[in-house]
C-alpha positions as CSV (number, residue, x, y, z in Angstrom):
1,X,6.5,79.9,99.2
2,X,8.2,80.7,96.1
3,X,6.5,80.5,92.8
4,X,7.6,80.3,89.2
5,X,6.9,83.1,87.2
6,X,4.9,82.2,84.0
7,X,7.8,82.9,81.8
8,X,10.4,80.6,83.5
9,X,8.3,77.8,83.0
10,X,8.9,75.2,80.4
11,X,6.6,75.4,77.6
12,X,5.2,72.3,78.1
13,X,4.4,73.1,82.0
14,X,2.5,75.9,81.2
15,X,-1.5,76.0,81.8
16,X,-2.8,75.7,78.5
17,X,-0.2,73.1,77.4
18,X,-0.5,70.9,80.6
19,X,-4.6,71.7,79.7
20,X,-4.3,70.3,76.6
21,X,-2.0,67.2,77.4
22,X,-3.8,66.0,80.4
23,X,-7.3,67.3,80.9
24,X,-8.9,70.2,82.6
25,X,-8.6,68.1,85.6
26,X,-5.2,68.2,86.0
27,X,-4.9,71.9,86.5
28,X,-4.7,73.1,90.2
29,X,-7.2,76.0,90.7
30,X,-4.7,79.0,89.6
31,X,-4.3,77.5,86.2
32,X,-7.5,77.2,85.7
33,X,-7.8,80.7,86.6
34,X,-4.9,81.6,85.0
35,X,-6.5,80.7,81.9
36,X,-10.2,82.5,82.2
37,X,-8.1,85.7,82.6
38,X,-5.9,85.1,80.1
39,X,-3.7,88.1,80.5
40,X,-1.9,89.2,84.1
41,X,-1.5,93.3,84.7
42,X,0.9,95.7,83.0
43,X,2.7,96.3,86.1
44,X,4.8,93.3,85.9
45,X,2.4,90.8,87.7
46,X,1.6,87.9,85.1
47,X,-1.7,86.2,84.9
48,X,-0.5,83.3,87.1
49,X,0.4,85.5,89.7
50,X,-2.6,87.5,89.1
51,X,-4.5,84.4,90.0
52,X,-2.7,83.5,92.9
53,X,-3.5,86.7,94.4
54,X,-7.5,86.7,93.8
55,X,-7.9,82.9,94.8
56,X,-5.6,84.4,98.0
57,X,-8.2,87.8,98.6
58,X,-11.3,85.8,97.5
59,X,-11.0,82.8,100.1
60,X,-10.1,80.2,96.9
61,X,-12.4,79.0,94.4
62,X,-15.8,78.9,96.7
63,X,-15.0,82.5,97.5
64,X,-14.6,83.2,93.4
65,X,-17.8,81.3,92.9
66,X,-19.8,83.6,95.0
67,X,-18.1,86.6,94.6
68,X,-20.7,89.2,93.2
69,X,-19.5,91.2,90.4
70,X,-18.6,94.4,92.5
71,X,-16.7,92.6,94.9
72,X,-14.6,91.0,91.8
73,X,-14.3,94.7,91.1
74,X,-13.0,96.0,94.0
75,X,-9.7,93.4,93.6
76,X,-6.9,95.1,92.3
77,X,-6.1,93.3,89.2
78,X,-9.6,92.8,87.7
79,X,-11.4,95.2,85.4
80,X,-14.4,94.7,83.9
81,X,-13.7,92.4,81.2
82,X,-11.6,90.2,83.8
83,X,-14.7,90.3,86.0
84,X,-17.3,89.3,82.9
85,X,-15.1,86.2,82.2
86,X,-15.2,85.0,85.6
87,X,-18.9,85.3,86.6
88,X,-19.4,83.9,83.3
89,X,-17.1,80.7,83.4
90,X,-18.9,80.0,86.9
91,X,-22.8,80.8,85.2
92,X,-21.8,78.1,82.3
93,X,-20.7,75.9,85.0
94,X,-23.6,76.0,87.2
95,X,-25.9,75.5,84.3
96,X,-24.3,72.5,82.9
97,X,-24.6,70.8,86.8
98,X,-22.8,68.2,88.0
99,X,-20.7,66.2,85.5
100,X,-18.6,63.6,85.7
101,X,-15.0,64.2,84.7
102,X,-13.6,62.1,81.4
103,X,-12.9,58.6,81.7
104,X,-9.3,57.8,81.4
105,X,-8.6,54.9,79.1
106,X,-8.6,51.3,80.9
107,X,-4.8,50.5,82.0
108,X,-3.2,47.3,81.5
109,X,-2.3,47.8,85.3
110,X,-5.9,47.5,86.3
111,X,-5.8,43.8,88.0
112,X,-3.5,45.5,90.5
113,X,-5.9,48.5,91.3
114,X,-8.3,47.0,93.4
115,X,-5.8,45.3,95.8
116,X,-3.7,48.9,95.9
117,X,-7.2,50.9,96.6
118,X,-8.2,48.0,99.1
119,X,-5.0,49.5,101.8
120,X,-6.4,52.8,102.0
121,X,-9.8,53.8,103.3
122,X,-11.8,55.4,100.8
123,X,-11.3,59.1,100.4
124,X,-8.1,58.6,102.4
125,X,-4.7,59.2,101.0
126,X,-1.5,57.0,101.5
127,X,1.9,56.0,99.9
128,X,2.8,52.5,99.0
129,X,5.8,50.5,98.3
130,X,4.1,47.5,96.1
131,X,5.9,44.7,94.0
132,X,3.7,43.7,91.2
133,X,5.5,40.5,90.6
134,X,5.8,39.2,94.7
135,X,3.4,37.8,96.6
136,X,4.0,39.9,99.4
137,X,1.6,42.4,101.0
138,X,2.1,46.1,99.7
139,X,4.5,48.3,101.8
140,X,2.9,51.1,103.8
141,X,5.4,54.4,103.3
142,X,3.2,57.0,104.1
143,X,-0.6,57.6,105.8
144,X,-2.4,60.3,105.1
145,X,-0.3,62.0,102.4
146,X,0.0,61.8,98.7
147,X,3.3,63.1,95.7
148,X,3.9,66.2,96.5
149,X,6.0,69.5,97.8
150,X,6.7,67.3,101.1
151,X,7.7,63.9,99.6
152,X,11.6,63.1,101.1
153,X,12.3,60.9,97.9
154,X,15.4,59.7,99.8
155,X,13.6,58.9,102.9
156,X,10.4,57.4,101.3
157,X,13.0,54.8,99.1
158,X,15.0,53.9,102.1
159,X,11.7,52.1,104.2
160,X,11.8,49.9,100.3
161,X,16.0,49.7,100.8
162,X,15.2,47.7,104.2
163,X,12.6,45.7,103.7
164,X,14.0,42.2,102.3
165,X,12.7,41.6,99.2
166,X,14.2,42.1,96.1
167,X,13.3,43.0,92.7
168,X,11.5,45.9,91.0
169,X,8.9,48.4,93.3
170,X,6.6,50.7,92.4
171,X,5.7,54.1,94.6
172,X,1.9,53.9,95.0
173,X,0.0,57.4,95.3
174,X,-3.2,56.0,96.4
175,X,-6.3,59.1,96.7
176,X,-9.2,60.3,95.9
177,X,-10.2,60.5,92.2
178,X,-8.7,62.7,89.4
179,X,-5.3,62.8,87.1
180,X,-2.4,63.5,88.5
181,X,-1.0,67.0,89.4
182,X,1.5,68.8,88.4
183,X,2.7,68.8,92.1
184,X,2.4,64.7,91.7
185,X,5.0,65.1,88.9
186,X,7.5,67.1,90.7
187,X,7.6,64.3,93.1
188,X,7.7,61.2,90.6
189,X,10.8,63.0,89.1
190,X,12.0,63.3,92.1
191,X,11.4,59.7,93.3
192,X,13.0,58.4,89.9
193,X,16.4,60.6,90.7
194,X,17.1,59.1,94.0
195,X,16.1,56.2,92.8
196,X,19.0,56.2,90.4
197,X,21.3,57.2,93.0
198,X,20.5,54.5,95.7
199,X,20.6,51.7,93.1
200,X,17.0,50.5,93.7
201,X,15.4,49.4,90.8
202,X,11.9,51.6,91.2
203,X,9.9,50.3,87.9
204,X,6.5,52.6,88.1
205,X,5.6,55.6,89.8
206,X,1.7,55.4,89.7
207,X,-1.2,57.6,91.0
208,X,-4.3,55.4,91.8
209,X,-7.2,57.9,92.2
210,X,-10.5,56.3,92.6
211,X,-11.2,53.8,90.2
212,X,-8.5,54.3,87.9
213,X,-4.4,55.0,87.7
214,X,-1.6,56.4,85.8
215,X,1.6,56.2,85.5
216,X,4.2,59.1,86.1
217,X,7.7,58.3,84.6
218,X,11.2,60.0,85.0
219,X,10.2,63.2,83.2
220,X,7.0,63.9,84.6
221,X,4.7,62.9,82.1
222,X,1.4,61.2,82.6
223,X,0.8,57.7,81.3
């Protein structure tokens, strides 16, 4: 799989900025990396790269975790400053013990939630077709699988083209907790594209993980 290079993202999709915008919690692991190392390696490997490499010799981020400080030594790439900033971002972390991530502000979509959680078994994933303003049942697109690298936009708005009921849908992430991904983006843009070209009015792209959601509009950005 082919990944961006640092500097051909947009600003705005870039680790700190997406940090800043949306929460620690949004970041996949190699941002977060990304950002303890801060720079990548003079031989034309940038730190996101650089980060995608370690997580890839280290096993991911349990491997990092436990990594001692001569085996973060003997991976090309990380020096001893590199190295001090890692087993130090994990010591602060294991000090502070478990913590419960932010709580996002209450959505005015809330009195939907419970009935969109209620499909799915809990710590399950699935996609739903759901019409806020019918009384119909919500539409099952997906089990088992959340926005992401694999969502067929096209395919996933044609099960809503069949069905026979009009008026506006929403696509319905429905996961585990925690703010949508940048992956999750990439698909609601996506979604809202060929939703455009097959006519069908698709109101809301929203993630619903745990107890709260948010919404995802045509450009990717979190509401």
């Amino acid at each position: 799989m082919n990944h961006p290079l640092l500097r051909d993202l947009p600003d705005s999709d870039r680790p700190r900025e997406r940090l800043l915008r949306h929460g620690a919690h949004a970041l996949e692991p190699e941002e977060l990396l990304a950002l303890v190392l801060s720079t990548g390696r003079g031989t034309g490997e940038d730190v996101l790269q650089l980060a995608r490499r370690i997580l890839g010799e280290l096993d991911g981020v349990e491997g990092l975790a436990t990594a001692s400080l001569e085996r973060l030594l003997s991976v090309r790439g990380i020096g001893p400053v590199k190295a001090t900033r890692i087993r130090a971002a994990f010591e602060l972390a294991l000090r502070a013990g478990p913590v419960e991530p932010p709580t996002p502000p209450i959505d005015p979509r809330a009195r939907h939630v419970e009935r969109l959680r209620g499909q799915v078994p809990t710590g399950q994933a699935a996609l739903l077709g759901y019409q806020p303003q019918g009384e119909g049942a919500p539409l099952t697109l997906a089990l088992g699988s959340g926005l992401g690298a694999s969502t067929r936009a096209g395919a996933l708005l044609a099960q809503l083209l069949v069905t026979a009921r009009p008026g506006r849908w929403w696509v319905v992430a429905v996961r585990p907790g925690g703010p949508p991904r940048k992956k999750e983006a990439d698909a609601a843009r996506r979604l809202f594209q060929a939703a455009e070209a097959l006519d069908l009015p698709l109101d809301q792209v929203l993630v619903v993980g745990g107890q709260s959601a948010w919404s995802l509009d045509a450009q990717g950005e979190t509401h």
